[in-house]
C-alpha positions in Angstrom: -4.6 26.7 6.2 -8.0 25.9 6.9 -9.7 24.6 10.1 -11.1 20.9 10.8 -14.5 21.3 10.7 -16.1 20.2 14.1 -17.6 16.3 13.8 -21.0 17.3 14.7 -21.3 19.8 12.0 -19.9 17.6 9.6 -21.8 14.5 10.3 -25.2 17.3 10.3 -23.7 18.1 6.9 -23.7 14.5 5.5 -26.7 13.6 7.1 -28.6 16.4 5.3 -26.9 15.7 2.0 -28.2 11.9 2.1 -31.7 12.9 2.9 -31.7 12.8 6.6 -31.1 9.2 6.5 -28.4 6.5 5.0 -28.1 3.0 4.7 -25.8 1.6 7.8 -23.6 0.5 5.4 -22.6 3.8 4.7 -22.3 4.9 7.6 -19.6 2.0 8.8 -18.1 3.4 5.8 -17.8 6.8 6.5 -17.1 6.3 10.2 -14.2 3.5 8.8 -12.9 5.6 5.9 -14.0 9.4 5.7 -10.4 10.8 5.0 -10.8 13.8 8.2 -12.5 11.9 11.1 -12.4 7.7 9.6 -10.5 5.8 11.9 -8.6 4.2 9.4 -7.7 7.5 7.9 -7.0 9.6 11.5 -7.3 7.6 15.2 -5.8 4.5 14.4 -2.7 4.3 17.1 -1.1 1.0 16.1 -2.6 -2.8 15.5 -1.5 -4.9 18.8 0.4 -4.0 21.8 -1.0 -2.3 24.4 -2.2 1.0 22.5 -3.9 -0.2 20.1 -7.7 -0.8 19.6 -7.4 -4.6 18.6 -4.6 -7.5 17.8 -4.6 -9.0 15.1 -2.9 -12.3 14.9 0.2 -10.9 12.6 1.1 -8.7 15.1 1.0 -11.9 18.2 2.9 -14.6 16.1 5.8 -15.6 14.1 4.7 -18.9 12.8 1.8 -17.1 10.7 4.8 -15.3 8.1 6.7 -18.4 8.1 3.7 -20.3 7.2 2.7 -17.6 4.5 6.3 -17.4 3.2 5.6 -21.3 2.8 2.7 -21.1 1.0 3.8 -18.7 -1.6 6.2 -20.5 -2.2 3.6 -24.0 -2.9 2.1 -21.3 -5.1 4.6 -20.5 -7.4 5.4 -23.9 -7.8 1.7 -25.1 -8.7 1.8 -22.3 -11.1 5.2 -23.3 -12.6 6.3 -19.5 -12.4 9.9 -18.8 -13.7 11.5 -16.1 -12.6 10.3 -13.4 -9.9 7.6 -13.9 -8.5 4.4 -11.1 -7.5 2.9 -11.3 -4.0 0.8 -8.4 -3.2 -1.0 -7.7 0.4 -4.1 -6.3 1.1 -4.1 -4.1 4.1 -0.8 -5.0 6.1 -1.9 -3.8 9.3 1.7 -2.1 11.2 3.9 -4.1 8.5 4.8 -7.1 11.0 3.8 -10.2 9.0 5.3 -8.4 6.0 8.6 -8.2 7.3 8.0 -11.6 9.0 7.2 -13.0 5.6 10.5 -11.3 3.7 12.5 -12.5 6.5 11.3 -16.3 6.6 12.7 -16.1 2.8 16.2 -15.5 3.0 18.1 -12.7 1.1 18.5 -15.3 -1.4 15.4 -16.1 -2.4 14.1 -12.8 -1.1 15.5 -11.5 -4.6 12.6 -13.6 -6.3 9.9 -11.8 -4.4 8.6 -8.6 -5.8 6.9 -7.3 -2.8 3.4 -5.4 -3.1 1.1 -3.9 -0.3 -2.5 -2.6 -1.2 -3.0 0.0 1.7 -5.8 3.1 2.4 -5.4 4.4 5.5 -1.9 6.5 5.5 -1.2 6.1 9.2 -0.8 2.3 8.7 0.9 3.0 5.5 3.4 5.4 7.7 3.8 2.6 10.5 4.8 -0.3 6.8 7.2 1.7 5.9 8.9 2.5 8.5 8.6 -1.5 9.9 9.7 -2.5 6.1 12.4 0.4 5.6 15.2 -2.3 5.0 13.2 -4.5 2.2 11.9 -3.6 -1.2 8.2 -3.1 -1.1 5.8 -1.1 -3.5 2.6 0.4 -2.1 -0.3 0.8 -3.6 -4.2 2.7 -3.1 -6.3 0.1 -5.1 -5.8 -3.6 -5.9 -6.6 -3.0 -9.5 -3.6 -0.6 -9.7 -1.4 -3.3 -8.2 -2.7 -6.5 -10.8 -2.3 -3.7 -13.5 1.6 -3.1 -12.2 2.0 -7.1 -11.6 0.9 -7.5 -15.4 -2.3 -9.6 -13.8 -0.2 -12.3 -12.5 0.1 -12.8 -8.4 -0.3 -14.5 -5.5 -2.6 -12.5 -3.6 -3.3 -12.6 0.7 -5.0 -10.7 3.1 -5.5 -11.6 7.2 -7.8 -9.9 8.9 -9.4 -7.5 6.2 -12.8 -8.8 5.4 -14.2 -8.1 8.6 -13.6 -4.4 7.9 -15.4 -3.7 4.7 -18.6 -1.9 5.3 -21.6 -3.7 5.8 -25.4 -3.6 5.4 -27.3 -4.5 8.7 -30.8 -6.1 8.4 -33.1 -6.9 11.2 -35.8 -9.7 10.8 -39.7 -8.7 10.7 -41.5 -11.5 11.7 -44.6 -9.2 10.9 -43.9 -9.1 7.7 -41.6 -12.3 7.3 -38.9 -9.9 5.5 -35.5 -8.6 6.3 -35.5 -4.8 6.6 -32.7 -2.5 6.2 -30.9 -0.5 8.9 -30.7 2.9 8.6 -29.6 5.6 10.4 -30.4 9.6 11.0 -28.7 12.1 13.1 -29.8 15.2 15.4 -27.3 17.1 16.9 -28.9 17.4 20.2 -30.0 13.5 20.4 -27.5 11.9 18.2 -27.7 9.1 16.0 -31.2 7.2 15.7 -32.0 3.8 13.5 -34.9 3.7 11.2 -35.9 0.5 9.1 -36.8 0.2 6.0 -38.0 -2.8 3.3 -35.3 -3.7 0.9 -35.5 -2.9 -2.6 -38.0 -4.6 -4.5 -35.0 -6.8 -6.9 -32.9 -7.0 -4.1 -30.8 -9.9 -4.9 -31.1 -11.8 -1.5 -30.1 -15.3 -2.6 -26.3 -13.6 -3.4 -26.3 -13.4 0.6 -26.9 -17.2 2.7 -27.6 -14.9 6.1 -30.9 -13.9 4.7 -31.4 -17.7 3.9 -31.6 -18.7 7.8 -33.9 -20.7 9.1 -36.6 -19.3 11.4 -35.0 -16.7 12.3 -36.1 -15.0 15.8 -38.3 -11.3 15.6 -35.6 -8.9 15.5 -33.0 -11.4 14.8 -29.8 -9.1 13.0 -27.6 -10.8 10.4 -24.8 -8.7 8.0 -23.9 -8.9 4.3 -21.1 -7.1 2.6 -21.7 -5.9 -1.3 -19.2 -3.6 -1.0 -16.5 -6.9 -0.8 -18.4 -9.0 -3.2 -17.9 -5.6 -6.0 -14.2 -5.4 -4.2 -13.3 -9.2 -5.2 -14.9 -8.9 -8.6 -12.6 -5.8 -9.3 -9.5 -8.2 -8.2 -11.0 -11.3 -10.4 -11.3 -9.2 -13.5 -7.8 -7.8 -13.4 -6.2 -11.0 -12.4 -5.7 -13.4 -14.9 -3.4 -16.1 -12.9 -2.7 -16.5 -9.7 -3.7 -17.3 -6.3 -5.9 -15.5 -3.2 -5.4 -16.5 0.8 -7.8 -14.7 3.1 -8.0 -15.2 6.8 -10.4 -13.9 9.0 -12.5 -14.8 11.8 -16.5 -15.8 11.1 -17.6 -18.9 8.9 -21.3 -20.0 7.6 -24.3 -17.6 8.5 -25.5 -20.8 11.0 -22.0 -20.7 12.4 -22.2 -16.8 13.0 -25.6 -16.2 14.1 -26.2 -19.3 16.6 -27.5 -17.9 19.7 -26.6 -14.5 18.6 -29.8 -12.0 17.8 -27.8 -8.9 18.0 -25.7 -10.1 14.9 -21.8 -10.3 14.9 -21.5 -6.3 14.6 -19.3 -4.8 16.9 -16.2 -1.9 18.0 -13.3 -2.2 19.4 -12.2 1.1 21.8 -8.6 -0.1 23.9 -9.2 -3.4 23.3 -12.7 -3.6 24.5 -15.8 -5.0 22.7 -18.7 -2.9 22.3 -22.3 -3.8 21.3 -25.2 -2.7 21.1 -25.5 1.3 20.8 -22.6 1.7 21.6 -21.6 1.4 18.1 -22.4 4.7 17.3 -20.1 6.3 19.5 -17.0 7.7 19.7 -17.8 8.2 15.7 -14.5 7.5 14.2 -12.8 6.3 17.3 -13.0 3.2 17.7 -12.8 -0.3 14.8 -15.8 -1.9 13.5 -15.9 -5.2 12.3 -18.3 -8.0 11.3 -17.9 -11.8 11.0 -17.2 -12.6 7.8 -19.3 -15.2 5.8 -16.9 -17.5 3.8 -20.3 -19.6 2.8 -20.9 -16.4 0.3 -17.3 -15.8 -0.3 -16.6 -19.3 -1.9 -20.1 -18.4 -3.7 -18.8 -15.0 -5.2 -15.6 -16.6 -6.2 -16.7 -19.5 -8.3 -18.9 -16.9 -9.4 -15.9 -14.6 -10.7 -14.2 -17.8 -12.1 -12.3 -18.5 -8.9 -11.7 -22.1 -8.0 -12.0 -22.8 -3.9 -9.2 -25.0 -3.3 -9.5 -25.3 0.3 -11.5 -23.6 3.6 -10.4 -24.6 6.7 -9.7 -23.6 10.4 -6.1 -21.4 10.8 -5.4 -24.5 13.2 -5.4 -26.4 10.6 -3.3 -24.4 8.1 -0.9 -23.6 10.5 -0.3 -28.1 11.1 -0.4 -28.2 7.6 2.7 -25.8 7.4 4.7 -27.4 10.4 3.4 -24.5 12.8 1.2 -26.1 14.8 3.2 -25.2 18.3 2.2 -21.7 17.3 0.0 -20.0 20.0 -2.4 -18.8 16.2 -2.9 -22.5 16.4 -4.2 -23.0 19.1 -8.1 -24.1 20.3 -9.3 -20.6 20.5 -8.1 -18.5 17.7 -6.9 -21.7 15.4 -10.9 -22.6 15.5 -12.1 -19.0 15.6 -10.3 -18.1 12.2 -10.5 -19.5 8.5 -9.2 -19.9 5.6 -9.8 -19.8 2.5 -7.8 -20.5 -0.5 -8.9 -19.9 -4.1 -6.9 -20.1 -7.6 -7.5 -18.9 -10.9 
């Protein structure tokens, strides 16, 4: 068996494979997803509780799976569905609104439910199965692979996975009245630096409303996330009916980036927030996350011939659903969250 290579050699490695420099996007990525050092793929200890790095707000209520289970259900009745019906998960976090969902339907009708969960990182896929052992559930790597098994028909959720998806960073230059690019380089005696650079000359900015701030201070940082606008064309193409929840904190670029110039990047270590530089350590060790703008999601879904039924606060969905007691309903989180609901 061979050794782990050590991090710094590897990130010298990848560094001097891209050129000395990459896009911070890639970077998140790596740091996120790189199969031997990605947090996702190696240092994640559990979502919640006291070890892990974050909570997320399956693992702190109930009333969230019941209020999903009721939803699916609304679902399959708007789309006049006969027999069983798909539901597939994107990135189930330890399993808990899973089984919370399965539960809130009874064995009865739990026997209409073919169960899906879209899932990269193997330790959370270890921790699903093992919270799920007693239900039927069917994993799967990519969403296209679960629409293809689904025969492109499904109701389709995900809470808390937007904020995840690598993201460019841009900085404002009010020199030049244009956003640059983040980059970043590595030394192995000083670490990881950040460089600018211009975007690319077709650069399609008006896909992203962050760029479209007004006045925005010198320096001001915004982020915008390609890599989930290609990820939720991939789903629209191979779904041909069916329906898409998404929760997540963040709302429109004004929302996000009032009285914020750093931007909304940020880790998570233990459950504490970092900023700042300290992003770039503990390389693989701790979450990042962004804010995610549901102004461009809605954008890219009518886009990929999704219709936006409804955006609204968590709060809100939570009343709607006879849950409003629920401590994800209340002022903080209930506001802090949204969501969206799309149909095609």
């Amino acid at each position: 068996m061979g050794t782990m290579p050590d991090l710094r050699v590897f990130l010298q490695q990848t560094f001097e494979k891209s050129g000395g420099l990459m896009p911070f996007e890639n970077f998140m990525a790596m740091a996120l997803y790189d199969p031997n050092f990605g947090y996702y793929a190696t240092a994640i200890e559990d979502v919640g509780g006291d070890r892990g790095d974050f909570a997320t707000s399956a693992t702190l209520s109930r009333g969230l799976g019941q209020t999903f289970a009721k939803w699916i259900q609304d679902e399959r009745d708007h789309h006049e569905w006969d027999g069983p019906v798909s539901v597939i998960e994107v990135g189930a976090g330890n399993g808990a609104l899973a089984a919370e969902i399965l539960r809130s339907f009874g064995w009865w009708k739990r026997r209409h439910i073919k169960y899906h969960i879209v899932e990269v990182s193997e330790p959370l896929r270890r921790k699903q199965q093992i919270a799920l052992n007693s239900f039927s559930v069917t994993w799967h790597k990519g969403i296209a692979g679960a629409l293809e098994e689904t025969g492109g028909k499904a109701i389709v959720f995900s809470n808390e996975l937007v904020d995840a998806f690598p993201a460019k960073w841009l900085s404002w230059s009010a020199t030049e009245s244009r956003w640059h690019e983040v980059f970043v380089s590595f030394d192995p005696l000083s670490g990881i630096s950040e460089t600018f650079r211009s975007l690319p000359r077709f650069f399609p900015e008006e896909n992203y409303s962050a760029l479209a701030l007004e006045n925005p201070e010198p320096g001001q940082r915004v982020e915008i996330q390609p890599i989930y606008q290609a990820w939720l064309a991939n789903l629209a193409q191979h779904l041909d009916s069916g329906s898409l929840l998404t929760i997540d904190y963040g709302g429109s670029a004004k929302e996000i980036y009032d009285r914020r110039p750093g931007g909304s990047l940020r880790g998570y270590f233990r459950q504490e927030r970092i900023e700042g530089p300290g992003i770039y350590q503990r390389f693989g060790k701790q979450d990042l996350t962004v804010d995610v703008n549901f102004d461009d999601l809605r954008e890219w879904g009518e886009e990929f011939e999704l219709e936006n039924v409804s955006l609204e606060s968590q709060a809100s969905f939570l009343q709607r659903h006879g849950q409003g007691d629920d401590p994800m309903a209340g002022d903080g989180v209930g506001e802090a969250f949204r969501v969206l609901h799309q149909r095609k």
